[in-house]
N, C-alpha and C positions, 0 to 999 in steps of 0.2 A: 765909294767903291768905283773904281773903273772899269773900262770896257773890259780894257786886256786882262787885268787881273782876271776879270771875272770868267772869259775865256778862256782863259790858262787853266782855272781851278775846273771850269766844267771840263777840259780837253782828260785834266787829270781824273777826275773822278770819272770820269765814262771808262776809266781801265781798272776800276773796282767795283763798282754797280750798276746793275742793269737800268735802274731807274732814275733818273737824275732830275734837279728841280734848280732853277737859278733865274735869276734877272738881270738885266740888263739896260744900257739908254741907247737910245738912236735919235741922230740929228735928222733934222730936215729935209736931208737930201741926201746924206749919208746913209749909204748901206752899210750892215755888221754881218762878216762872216765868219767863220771858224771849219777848221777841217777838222775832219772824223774818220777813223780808220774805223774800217766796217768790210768782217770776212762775207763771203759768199752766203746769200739767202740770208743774210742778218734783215730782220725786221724793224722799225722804226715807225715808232706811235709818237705824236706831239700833241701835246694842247697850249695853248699861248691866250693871252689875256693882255692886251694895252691898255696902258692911260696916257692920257697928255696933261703938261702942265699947264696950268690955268695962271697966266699972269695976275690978273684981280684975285682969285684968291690964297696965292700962290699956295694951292698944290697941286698933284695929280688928282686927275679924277677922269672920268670915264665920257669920249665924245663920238657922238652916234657919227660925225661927218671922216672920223679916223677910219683909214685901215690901214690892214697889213699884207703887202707883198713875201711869199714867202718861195724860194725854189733854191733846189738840190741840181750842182753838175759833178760829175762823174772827173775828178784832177785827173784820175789816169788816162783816163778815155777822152781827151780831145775837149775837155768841157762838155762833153755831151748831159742835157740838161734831162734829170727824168724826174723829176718835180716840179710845176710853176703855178704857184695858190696864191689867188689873193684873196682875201678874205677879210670879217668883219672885225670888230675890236677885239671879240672873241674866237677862237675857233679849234682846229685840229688837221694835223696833214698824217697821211701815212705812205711808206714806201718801203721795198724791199730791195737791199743791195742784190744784184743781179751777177754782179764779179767781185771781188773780194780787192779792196784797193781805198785810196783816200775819196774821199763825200766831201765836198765844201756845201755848208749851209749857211744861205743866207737871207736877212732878213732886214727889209725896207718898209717903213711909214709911207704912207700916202693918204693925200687929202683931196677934196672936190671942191674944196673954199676954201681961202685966206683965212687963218686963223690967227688972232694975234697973242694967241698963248705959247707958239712956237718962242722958241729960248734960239737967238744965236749963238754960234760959236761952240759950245755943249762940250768944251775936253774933259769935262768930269760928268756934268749933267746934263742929258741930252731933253729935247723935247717932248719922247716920246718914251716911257715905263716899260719895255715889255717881259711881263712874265712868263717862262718856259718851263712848258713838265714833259719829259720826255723818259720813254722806254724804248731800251734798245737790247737785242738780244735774239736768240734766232726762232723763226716763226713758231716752229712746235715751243717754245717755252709760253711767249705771249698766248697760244691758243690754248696751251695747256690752264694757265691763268683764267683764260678767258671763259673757258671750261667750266674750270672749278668757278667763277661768278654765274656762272650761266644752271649749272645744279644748284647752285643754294639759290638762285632765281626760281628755279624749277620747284625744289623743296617746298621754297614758301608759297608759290600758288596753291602746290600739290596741300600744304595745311586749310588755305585760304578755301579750296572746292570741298576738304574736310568738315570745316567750321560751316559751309551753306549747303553740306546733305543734312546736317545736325539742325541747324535753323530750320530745311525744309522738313526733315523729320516731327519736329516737335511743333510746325505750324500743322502739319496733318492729324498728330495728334490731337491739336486744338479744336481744328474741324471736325475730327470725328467728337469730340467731346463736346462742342455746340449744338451737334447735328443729332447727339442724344439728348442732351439738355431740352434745344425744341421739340424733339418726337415727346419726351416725357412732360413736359407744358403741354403741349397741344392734347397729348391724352388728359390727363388732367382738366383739363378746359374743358374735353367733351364729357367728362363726366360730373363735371359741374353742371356742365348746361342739361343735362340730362335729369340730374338731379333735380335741379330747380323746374323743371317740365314736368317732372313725373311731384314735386307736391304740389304746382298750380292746376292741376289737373286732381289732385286727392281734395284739394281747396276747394276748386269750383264744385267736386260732385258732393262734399259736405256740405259748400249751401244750397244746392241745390236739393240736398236728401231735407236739410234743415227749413227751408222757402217751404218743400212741399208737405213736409208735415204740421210748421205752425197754418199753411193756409187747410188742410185739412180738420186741424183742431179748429180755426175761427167759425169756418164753415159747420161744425159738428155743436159747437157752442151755441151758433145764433139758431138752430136748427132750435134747438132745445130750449 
């Protein structure tokens, strides 16, 4: 796949959906831009993802020492730049057209070391992957969206705080049903203990009635 093809197909598909998805290579030292015609108050959300190619084991893969420079000028306006991000392998820019007119975006690799998985030359395959997800369309549509993610976000806590008055519901239920459980042990207990008190006390005054009457009989015996 090429650059331009694949700029050309993004230029076109940005005039039929609002959300577009594509990739791309970038050389070394080569920047890749593409224009964008974007009315007034148009919105623009990005997310993008690098890799670089690994000589040793030639593929793409993911390298913490890459980033990416990324910024938006305004063709009409003088190049006036009103986006300039640079960021990690991964990441997200957002911006809002402010006048209705051409947008060049563009988008450069950068490194902090010598890597020697950089690809010279790159007219087909550049050294550097990057993947684009981008939404474009005008603010209330994106926030409209944004919205509706944010109520069913709501929704599902709104179950989640359902589902922990139910837990605490039926853990108070449990407590109350230990807290009878022990009041009915403990009574039980005391009238065990009670019981058992009240026959070693019926106990002792039997041998005691039983002691005082065989020593009355021995005593009445020897008498005699």
């Amino acid at each position: 796949m090429r650059v331009p093809q694949a700029l050309s197909a993004f230029a076109l598909a940005s005039l039929a959906i609002p959300a577009q998805s594509l990739f791309f290579y970038l050389d070394a030292s080569t920047p890749k831009c593409f224009i964008e015609e974007l009315p007034k108050d148009t919105l623009v959300v990005g997310h993008y993802s690098a890799e670089e190619y690994n000589t040793h084991s030639s593929k793409y893969e993911v390298n913490p020492q890459l980033g990416i420079n990324i910024w938006v000028d305004e063709a009409f306006h003088s190049d006036h730049r009103v986006v300039n991000v640079k960021g990690a392998t991964k990441g997200s820019f957002t911006f809002s057209a402010a006048d209705s007119g051409e947008h060049r975006l563009c988008f450069a690799a950068i490194t902090t070391a010598h890597n020697p998985g950089w690809v010279a030359g790159g007219d087909t395959l550049g050294a550097v992957k990057l993947s684009l997800d981008m939404a474009i369309g005008t603010t209330g549509d994106i926030e409209s969206s944004d919205k509706g993610k944010i109520q069913d976000i709501v929704q599902k806590v709104k179950d989640l705080n359902g589902r922990l008055l139910d837990i605490k519901r039926e853990q108070m239920f449990q407590r109350v049903r230990e807290a009878e459980f022990r009041d009915q042990s403990e009574s039980t207990n005391s009238r065990v203990v009670r019981w058992t008190l009240l026959q070693l006390a019926v106990l002792g005054i039997t041998c005691a009635w039983q002691l005082s009457h065989l020593r009355a009989f021995f005593i009445k015996q020897k008498l005699t």
